[in-house]
N, C-alpha and C positions, 0 to 999 in steps of 0.2 A: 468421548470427550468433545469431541466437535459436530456443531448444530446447524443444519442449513436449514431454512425459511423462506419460502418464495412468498410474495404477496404483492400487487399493485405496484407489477414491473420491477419490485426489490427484491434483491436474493441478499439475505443477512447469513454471513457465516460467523460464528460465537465458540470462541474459545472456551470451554465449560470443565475447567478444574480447578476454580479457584484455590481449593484447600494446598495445591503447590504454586501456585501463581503463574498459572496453565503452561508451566513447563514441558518441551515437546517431545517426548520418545518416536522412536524409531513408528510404532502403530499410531500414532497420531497424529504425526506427518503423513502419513498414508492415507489416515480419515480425511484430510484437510485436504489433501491432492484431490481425494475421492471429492470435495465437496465443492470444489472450484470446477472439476469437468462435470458434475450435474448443473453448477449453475450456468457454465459454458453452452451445454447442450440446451438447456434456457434462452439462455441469448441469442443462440443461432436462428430458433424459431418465435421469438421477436417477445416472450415474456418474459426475459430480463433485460432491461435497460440501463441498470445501475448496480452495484455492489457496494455493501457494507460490511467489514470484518470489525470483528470486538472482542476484547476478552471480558469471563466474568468476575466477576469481584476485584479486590484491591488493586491489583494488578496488570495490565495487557499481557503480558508473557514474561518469563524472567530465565526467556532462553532454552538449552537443552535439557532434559530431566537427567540428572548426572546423579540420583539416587543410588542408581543400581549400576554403575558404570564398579568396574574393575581397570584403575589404571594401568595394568599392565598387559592387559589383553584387548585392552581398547584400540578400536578402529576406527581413529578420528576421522581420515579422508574419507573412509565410507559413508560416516551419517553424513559429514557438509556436503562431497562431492558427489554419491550416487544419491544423494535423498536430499539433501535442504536446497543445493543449489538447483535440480530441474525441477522444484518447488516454484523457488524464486521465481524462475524463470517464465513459468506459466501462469504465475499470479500480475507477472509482469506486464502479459501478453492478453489478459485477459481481454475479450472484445466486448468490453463498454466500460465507461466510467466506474473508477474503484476507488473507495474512499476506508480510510481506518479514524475510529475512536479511539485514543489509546489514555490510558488512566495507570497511573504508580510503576510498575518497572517493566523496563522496555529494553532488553538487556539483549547481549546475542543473537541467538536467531528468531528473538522477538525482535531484535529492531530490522533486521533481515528482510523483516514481515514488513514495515513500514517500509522499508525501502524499495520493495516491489509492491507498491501501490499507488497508487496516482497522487489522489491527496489525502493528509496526514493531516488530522486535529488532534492534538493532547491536553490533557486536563495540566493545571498549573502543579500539579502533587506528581507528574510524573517524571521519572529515572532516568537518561540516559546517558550512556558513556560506556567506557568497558572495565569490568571490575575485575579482567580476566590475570590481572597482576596476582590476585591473592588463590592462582588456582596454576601458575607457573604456566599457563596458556596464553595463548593471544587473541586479538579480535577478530569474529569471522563476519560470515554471511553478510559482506560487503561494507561493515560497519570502517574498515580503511577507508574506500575509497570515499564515502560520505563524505566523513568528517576530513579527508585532504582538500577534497574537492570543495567544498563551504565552508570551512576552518583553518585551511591554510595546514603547514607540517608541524610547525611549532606546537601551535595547538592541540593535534591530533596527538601527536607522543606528550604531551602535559596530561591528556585524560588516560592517555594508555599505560604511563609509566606510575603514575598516582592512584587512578583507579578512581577518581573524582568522579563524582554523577552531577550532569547538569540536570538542573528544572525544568519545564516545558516551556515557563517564560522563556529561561537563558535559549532554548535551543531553537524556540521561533525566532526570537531577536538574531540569533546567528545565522540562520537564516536554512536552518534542516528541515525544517515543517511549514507547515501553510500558517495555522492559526493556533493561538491557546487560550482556554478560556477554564471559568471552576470546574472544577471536576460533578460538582453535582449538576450541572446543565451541560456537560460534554455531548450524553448521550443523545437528549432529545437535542439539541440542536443541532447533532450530526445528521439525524434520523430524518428531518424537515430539511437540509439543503441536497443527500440525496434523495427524497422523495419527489422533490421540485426537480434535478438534474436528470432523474428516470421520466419524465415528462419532456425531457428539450430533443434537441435533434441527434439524436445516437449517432448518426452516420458521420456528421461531421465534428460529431466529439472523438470519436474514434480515428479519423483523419488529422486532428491535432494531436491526440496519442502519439501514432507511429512519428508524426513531425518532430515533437518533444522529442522522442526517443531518437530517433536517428543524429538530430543536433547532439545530443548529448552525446551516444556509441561512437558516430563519427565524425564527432569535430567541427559539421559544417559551418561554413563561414556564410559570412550575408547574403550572398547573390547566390550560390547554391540550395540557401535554405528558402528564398526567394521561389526558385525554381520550383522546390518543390510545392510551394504552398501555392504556385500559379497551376501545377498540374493536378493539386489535390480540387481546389476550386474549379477547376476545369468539370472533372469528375462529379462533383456534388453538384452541380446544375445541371446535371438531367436529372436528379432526384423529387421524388415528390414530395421530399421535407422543405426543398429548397422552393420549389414551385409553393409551396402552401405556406411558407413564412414570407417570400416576397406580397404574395396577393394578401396574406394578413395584415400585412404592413400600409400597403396600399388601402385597405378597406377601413384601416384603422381598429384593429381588433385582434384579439390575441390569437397568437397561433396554435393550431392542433396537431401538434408532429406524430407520426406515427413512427417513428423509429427506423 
């Protein structure tokens, strides 16, 4: 079910079941684990620079595959807790720039998906919220803390108690994703702004990563965040991305980062 691709510094991983609307079992969260530490092991030795996730057809993901689920023998904490969330978590962590497509429904631990990724473009046709009302469940794989954190509480129990899906306009307006634009130019214009991102300075894209990240896990306030972004720049200037975008600048000519 899931598809990795390396080519010209881009590692594409492609959700490939449309016929369920790449709903994730237990083995395909595995694949997809599997498919992030080959693209990891990429980046380490400097041919990936960027990552793209996408699902195929109508869909981005539409959550857990609950096909074959027996509700009474079901082991909810296992699949979130031993399998989706150190998913999450190393999709999180990924070392370079991580970018998702996302197109029609974006539901549970598809949105999961978008929420350990850097940035998020959706097509105007796509689902999100939690429908988990009509299944006597609740929201998981972080989709609380999203939507408290950018929507306030009111709002978050108005989608969870209703079961309301916003559109990708509504949910860029609200401010959970980066950009939306039609769903028929989703894909190439994702494809073209990580292609140009796998070409810039990886070391200190990856330095505003953990910055982002820590602001947000802990809290930091101005002068702490301050701190850190004076000791990250400390760091990045003895780099030779650093030294070769200052003299490109200086020469007047675009820069050649090597990642």
């Amino acid at each position: 079910m899931i598809e990795l691709s390396i080519a010209n510094n881009v590692a594409e991983v492609v959700l490939n079941a449309p016929q369920k609307m790449n709903a994730l079992n237990e083995e395909a969260l595995a694949e997809l684990e599997k498919a992030y530490d080959d693209a990891a092991a990429a980046a380490a030795d400097g041919s990936v620079r960027a990552l793209l996730l996408r699902g195929e057809g109508r869909g981005f993901c539409a959550g857990r595959d609950i096909s074959g689920v027996v509700p009474e023998t079901d082991d909810a904490y296992g699949y979130l807790g031993n399998l989706v969330t150190p998913l999450l978590k190393k999709m999180a962590a990924f070392p370079a720039p991580t970018f998702a497509a996302a197109q029609g429904a974006c539901l549970g631990v598809g949105l999961g998906l978008l929420i350990a990724t850097d940035v998020v473009y959706v097509a105007d046709n796509a689902k999100i919220g939690s429908p988990f009302a009509n299944l006597g469940a609740t929201l998981d794989s972080g989709g609380h803390w999203l939507f408290t954190e950018r929507l306030g509480p009111h709002r978050t129990l108005d989608l969870i108690y209703t079961a309301d899906l916003m559109s990708g306009e509504e949910a860029v307006r609200a401010g959970l994703f980066s950009r939306t634009m039609p769903a028929d130019e989703l894909l190439d214009s994702t494809r073209a702004t990580v292609a140009k991102v796998a070409q810039g300075a990886t070391g200190a894209f990856r330095a505003s990563k953990e910055l982002v990240a820590n602001i947000r896990d802990q809290r930091l306030g101005l002068w702490s965040a301050v701190d850190e972004e004076n000791t990250a720049q400390g760091e990045l200037c003895k780099s030779e991305d650093y030294a070769e975008g200052f003299k490109a600048f200086q020469e007047k000519r675009k820069p050649v980062f090597k990642g």
